[in-house]
C-alpha positions in Angstrom: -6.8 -0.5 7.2 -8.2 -1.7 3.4 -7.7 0.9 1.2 -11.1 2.9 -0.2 -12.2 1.2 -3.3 -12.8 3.5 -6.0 -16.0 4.5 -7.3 -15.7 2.6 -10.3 -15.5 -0.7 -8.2 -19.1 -0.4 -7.5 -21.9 -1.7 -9.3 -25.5 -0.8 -9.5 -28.8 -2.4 -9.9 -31.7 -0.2 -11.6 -35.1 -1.2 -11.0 -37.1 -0.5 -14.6 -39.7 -3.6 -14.4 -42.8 -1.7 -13.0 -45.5 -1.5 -15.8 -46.4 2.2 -15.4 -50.0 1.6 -15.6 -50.4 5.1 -14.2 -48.5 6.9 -17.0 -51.4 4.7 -19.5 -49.4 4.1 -22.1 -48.5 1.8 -24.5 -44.6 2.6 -23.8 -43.0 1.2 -20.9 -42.5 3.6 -18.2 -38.9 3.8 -18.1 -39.0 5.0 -21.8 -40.6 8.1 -21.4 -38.4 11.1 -22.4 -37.3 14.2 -20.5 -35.4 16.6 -22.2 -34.9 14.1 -25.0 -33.5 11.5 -22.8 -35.5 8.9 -21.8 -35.8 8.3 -18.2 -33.8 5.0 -17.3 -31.1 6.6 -19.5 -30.9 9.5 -17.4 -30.4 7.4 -14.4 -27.8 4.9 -17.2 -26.2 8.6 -17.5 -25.5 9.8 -13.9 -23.9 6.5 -12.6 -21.9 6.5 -15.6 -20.9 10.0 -14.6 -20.0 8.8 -11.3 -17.7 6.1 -12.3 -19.7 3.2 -12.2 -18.9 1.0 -14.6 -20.8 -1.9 -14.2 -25.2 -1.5 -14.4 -27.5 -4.0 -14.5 -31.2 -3.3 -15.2 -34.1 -5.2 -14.3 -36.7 -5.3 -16.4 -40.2 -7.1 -16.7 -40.4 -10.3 -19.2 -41.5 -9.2 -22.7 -39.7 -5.6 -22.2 -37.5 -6.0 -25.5 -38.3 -2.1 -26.1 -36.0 -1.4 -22.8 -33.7 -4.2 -23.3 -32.9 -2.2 -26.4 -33.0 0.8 -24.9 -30.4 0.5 -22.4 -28.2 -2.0 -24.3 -25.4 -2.7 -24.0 -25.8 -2.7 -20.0 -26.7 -6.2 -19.2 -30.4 -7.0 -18.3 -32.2 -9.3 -15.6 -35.9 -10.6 -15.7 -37.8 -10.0 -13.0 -40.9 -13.0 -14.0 -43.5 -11.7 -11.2 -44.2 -8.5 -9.6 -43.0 -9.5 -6.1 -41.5 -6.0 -4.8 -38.1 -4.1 -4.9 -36.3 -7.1 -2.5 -37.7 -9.6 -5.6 -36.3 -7.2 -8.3 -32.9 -7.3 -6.5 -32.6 -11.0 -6.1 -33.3 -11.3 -9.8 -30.0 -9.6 -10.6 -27.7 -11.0 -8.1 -26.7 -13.7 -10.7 -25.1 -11.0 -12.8 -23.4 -9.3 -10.0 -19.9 -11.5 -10.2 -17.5 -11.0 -6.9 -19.0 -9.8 -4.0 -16.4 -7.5 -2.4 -17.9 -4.8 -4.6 -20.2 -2.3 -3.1 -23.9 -2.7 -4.8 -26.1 0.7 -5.6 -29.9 0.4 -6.1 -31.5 3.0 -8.1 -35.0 3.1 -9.3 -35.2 3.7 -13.6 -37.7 6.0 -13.2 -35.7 9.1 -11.0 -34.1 10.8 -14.2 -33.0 13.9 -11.3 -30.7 12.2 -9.5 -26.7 13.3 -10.1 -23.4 12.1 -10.0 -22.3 14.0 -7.2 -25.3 12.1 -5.1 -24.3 8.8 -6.1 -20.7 9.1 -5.1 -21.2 10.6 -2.0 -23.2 7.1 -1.2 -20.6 5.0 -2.0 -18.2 7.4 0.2 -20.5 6.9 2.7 -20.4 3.2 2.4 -16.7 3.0 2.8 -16.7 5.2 5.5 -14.6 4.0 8.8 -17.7 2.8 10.2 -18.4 0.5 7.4 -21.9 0.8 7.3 -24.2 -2.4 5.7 -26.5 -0.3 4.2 -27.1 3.1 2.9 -30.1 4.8 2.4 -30.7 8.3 0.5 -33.1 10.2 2.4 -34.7 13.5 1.6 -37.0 16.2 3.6 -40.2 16.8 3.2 -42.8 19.0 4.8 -45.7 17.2 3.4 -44.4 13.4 4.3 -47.5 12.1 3.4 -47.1 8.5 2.3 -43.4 7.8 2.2 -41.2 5.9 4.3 -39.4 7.6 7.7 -36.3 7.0 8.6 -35.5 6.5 12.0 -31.8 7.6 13.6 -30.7 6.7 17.2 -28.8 9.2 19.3 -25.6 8.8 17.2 -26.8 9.9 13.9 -26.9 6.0 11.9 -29.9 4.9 10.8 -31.7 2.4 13.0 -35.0 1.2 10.8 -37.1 2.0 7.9 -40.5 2.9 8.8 -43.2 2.6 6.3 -46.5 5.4 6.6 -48.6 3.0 7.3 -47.3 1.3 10.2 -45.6 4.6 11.8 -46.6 5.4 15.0 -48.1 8.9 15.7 -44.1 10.3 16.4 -42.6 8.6 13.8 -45.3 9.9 11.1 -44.2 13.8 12.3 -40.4 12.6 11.2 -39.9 14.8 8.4 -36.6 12.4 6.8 -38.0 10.4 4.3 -37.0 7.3 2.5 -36.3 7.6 -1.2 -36.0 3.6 -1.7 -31.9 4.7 -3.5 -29.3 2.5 -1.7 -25.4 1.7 -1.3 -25.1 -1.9 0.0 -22.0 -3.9 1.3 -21.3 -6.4 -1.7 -20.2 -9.1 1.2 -23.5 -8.6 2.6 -25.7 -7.8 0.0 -26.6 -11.8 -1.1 -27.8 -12.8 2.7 -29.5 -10.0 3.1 -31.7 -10.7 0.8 -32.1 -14.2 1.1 -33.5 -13.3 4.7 -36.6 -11.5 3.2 -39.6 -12.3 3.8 -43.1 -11.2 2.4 -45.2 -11.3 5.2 -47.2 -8.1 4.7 -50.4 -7.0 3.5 -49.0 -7.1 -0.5 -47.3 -10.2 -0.2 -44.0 -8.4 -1.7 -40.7 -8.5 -0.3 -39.4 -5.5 0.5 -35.6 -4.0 0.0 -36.0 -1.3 2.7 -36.5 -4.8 5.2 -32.7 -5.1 4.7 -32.2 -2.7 7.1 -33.8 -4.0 10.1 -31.7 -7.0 8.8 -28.8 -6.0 8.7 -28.7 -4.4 12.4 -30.2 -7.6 13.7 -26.5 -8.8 12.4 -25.1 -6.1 15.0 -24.1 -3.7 11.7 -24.3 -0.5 11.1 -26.8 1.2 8.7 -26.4 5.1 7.6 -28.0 7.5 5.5 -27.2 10.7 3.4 -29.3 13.6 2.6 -30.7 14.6 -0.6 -32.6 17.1 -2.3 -35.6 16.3 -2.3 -36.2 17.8 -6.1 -33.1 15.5 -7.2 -35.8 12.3 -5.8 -38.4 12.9 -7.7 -40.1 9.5 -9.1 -41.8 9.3 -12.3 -45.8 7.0 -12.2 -47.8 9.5 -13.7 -48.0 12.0 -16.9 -48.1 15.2 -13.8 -44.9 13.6 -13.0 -43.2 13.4 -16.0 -44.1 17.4 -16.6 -42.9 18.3 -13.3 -39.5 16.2 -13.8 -39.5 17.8 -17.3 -39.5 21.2 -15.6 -37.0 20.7 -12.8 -34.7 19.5 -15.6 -35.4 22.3 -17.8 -34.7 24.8 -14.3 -30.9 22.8 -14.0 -30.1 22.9 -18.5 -31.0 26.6 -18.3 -28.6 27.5 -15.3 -26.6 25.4 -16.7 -26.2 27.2 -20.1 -25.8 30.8 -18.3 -23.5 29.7 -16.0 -21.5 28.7 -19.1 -21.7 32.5 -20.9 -24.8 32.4 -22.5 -27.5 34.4 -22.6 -31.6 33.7 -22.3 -33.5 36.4 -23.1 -36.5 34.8 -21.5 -35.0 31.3 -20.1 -38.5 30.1 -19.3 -39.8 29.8 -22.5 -36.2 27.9 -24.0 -36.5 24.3 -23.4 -32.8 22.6 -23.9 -32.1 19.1 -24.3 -30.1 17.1 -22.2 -26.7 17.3 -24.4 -27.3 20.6 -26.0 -23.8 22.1 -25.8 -23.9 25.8 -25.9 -20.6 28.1 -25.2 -19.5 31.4 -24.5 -21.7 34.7 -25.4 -24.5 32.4 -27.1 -27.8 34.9 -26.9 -30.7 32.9 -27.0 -34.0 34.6 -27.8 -37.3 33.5 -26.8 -39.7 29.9 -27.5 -36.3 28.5 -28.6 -36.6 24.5 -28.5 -33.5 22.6 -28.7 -33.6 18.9 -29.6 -30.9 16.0 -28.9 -27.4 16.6 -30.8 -27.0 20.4 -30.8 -24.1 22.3 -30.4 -23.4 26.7 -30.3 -20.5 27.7 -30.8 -19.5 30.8 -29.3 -21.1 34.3 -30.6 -23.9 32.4 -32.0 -27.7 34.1 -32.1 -30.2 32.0 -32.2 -33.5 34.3 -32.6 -37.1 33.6 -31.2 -39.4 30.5 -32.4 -36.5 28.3 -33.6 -35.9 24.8 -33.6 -32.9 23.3 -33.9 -32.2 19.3 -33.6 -29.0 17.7 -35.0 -27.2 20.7 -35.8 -24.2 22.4 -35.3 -23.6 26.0 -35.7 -20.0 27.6 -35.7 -19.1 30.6 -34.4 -21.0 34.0 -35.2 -23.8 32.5 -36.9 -27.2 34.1 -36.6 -30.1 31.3 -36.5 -34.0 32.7 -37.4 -36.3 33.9 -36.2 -38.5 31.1 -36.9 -35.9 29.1 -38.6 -35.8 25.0 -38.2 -32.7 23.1 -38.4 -32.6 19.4 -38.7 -30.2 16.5 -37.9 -27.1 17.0 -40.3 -27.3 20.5 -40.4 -23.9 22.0 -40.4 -23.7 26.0 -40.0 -20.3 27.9 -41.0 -18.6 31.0 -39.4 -20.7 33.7 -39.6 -23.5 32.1 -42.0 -27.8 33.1 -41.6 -30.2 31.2 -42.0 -33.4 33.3 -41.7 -36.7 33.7 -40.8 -38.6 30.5 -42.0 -35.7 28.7 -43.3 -35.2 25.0 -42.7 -32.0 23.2 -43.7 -31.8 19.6 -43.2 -28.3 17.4 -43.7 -26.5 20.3 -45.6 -23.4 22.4 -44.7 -23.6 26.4 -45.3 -19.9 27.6 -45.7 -18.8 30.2 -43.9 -20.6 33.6 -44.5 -23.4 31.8 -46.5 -26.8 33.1 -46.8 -30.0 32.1 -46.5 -32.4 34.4 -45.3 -36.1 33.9 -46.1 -38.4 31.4 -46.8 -36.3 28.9 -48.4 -36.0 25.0 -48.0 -32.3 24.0 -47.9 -32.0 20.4 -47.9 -29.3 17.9 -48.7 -27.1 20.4 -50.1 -23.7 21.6 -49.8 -23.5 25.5 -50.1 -20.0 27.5 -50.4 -19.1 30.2 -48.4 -20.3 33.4 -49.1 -23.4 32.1 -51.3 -26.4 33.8 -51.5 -29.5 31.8 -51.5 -32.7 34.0 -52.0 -36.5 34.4 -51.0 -38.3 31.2 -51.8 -35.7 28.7 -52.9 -35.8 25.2 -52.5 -33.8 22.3 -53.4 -35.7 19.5 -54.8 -33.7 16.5 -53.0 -36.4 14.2 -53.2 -38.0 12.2 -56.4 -40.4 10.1 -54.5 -37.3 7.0 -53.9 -34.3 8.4 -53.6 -32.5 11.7 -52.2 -29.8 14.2 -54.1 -27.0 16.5 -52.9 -27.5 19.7 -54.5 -23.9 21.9 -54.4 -23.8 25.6 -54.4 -20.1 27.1 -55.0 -18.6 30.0 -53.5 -20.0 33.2 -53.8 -22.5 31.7 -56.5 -26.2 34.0 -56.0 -29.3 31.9 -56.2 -32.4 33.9 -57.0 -35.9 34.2 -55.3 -38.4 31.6 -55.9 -35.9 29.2 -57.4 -36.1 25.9 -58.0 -33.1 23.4 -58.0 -33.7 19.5 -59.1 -30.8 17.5 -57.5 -28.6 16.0 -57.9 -27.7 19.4 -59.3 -24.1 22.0 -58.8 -24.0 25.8 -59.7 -20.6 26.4 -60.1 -18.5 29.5 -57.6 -19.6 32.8 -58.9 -22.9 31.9 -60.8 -26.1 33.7 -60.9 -29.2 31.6 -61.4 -32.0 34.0 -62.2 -35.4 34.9 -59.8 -37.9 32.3 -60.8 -35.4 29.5 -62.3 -36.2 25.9 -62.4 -32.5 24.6 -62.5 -32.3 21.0 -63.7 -28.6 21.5 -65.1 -25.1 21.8 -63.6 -24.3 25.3 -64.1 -20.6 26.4 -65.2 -18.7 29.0 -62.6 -19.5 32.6 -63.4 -22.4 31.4 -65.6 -26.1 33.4 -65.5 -28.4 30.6 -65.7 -32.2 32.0 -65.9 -35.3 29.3 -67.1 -37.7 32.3 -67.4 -40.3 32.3 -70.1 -40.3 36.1 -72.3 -42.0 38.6 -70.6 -45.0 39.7 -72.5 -46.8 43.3 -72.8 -50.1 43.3 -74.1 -51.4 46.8 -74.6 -54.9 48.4 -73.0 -55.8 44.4 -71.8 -56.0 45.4 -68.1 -58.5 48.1 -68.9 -60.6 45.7 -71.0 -60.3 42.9 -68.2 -61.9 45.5 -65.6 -64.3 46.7 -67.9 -65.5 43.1 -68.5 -65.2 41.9 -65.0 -67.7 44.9 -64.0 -69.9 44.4 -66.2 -70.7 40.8 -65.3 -71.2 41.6 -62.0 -73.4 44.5 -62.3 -75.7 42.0 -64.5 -75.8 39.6 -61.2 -77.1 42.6 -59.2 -80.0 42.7 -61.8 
């Protein structure tokens, strides 16, 4: 007997040429994000995790935005609109040897996992050798999807479309998902045998089948869930697939050790790496490239995108972090801080109010109420650096590129335009002045213009 061929021996072919009209939008279909991913890279994603080295993706002529998008997996042109059997047959020239076994995945089912994939291709190689193998799902509400028919021994005998079941075949709950594992030997006379004599004029992959046991093969199926299938053509779609991802991230982050205080109201992303006895508090939003150490708090109405955040850190409430924000051991960043591409040292402070942005700040630095670094000068951006233990009074102002030296005090109120010297007090306050009995006069004043409005 052949030995198995590994999973990584199989190659896939993901459909992304339909135009979406449904989703009305300028961006193709297959672009569309969920949980910061965009759709065909979810599906990229999962065959990846399942070992499959080699994708192609067909796309629709003129779609350089998904060409990018899924580079550098190679790309075939589907010219014209003429079905799933049509987008196949525009790949096979990439495929190479044929001995490999051939997936066929749809760019627009961002659900579907690893696991699922690789049970196909086991399924494939299985001692029957099957031609083809379908992923099929249940569904109480059939409605307009394909059955699939099985004979008395469990392999799958045809593909019937809605339409053209018969009043038996429409109660058949199994359902057709249009995913596939196909024999690479057979794969290229399969579909050369299609034909398009139907009511669209397309020619259709799920004819393969009927094909295939014409030829005296086999043809099987596995069972999936039928969340894992969901297909993305309209905006309802992509917030439905949105929330079933969401459902999977959240378990996914307690099953880890974390903690969601209210998990529906945290929406993840789909690499947000969060570890052991994280405590998330509520309306949380997590963008791409985050990652929790352990023991971090991360309190209601924050957003974090970009960032990491070591151990013991506590994040808001109402705190932003953006992409290059790099939180020590045991920093805070408060309630309406936002820090963007700067590093707080371990132990750092920043607590309210404050704007923290290309910066480097030392451990144990104290940044007060109302600070902001000026990183900005209409053309080009500034580090600003804060040593160790330096304090950094409220309402202060520091013009990058700017450094207060370890220990230094700047002064409430400061505008600090200056490097400051370690262990320096640096304060840009004007002199207070008193001006005796002028508040009474002001009142006195102030009252009697507006009595003489009254008048």
């Amino acid at each position: 007997m052949t030995k198995p061929q590994s999973t990584s021996a199989a190659r896939a072919i993901v459909l992304a040429a339909g135009l979406g009209t449904r989703m009305k939008s300028r961006w193709p279909k297959v672009l569309h994000k969920v949980a910061g991913r965009s759709l065909v890279g979810h599906v990229l994603s999962a065959l990846e995790a399942a070992g499959v080295k080699r994708s192609i993706v067909v796309i629709s002529e003129d779609a350089k935005q998904v060409e990018e998008a899924v580079a550098p997996h190679s790309v075939a042109v589907q010219a014209r609109q003429l079905g799933t059997g049509d987008a196949v047959r525009s790949a096979l020239p990439l495929l190479g040897q044929d001995d490999q076994d051939v997936l066929v995945l749809f760019g627009a089912d961002p659900l579907i996992q690893p696991e699922t994939i690789s049970r196909m291709i086991e399924r494939r190689r299985g001692p029957d050798n099957p031609a083809v193998v379908v992923l099929g799902f249940r569904s109480r509400d059939p409605g307009n999807y394909g059955r699939l028919i099985t004979g008395d021994d469990g392999n799958l005998e045809a593909i019937v479309e809605a339409g053209d079941a018969t009043e038996d075949e429409a109660r058949i709950d199994l359902c057709n998902s249009g995913i596939m594992a196909i024999s690479g030997t057979r794969l290229k006379s399969l579909i050369a045998r299609l034909g398009n004599n139907n009511a669209k004029g397309e020619y259709y992959l799920t004819d393969i089948v009927a094909l295939a046991r014409q030829d005296g093969a086999s043809c099987a199926w596995v069972e999936g869930d039928s969340d894992e299938l969901l297909g993305v053509d309209t905006r309802a779609d992509l917030a439905e697939a949105e929330r079933l991802m969401q459902v999977r991230l959240r378990q996914r982050a307690m099953d880890g050790g974390a903690t969601l205080v209210d998990p529906l109201s945290v929406f993840f992303s789909f690499d947000t790496a969060v570890r052991q006895d994280v405590i998330i508090g509520p309306n949380v939003v997590f963008g791409p490239g985050v990652t929790l150490a352990d023991n971090v708090e991360v309190r209601a109405f924050s957003h974090i995108e970009g960032a990491t955040v070591s151990e013991g850190a506590i994040i808001g409430p109402f705190a932003r972090l953006r992409p290059g924000a790099d939180i020590g051991r045991d920093a805070r960043v408060g309630n309406f801080v936002e820090v963007k591409n700067a590093i707080l040292g371990e132990g750092a402070k920043a607590n309210h109010l404050s704007y923290v942005g290309d910066a480097d700040v030392g451990a144990k630095a104290n940044i007060g109420a109302g600070t902001i670094t000026c990183n900005y000068d209409g053309f080009l951006k500034s580090r600003t650096g804060i040593g160790e233990g330096a304090f950094i009074g409220s309402n202060t102002a520091l013009v990058a590129p700017v450094n207060i030296g370890e220990g230094a005090i700047v002064g409430a109120g400061s505008t600090i335009s200056k490097d400051v010297a370690a262990d320096e007090l640096a304060v840009t306050r004007a002199p207070q002045k008193a001006i005796k009995g002028w508040a009474t006069r002001f009142r006195a004043d102030r009252q009697a213009k507006k009595n003489a409005l009254k008048e």
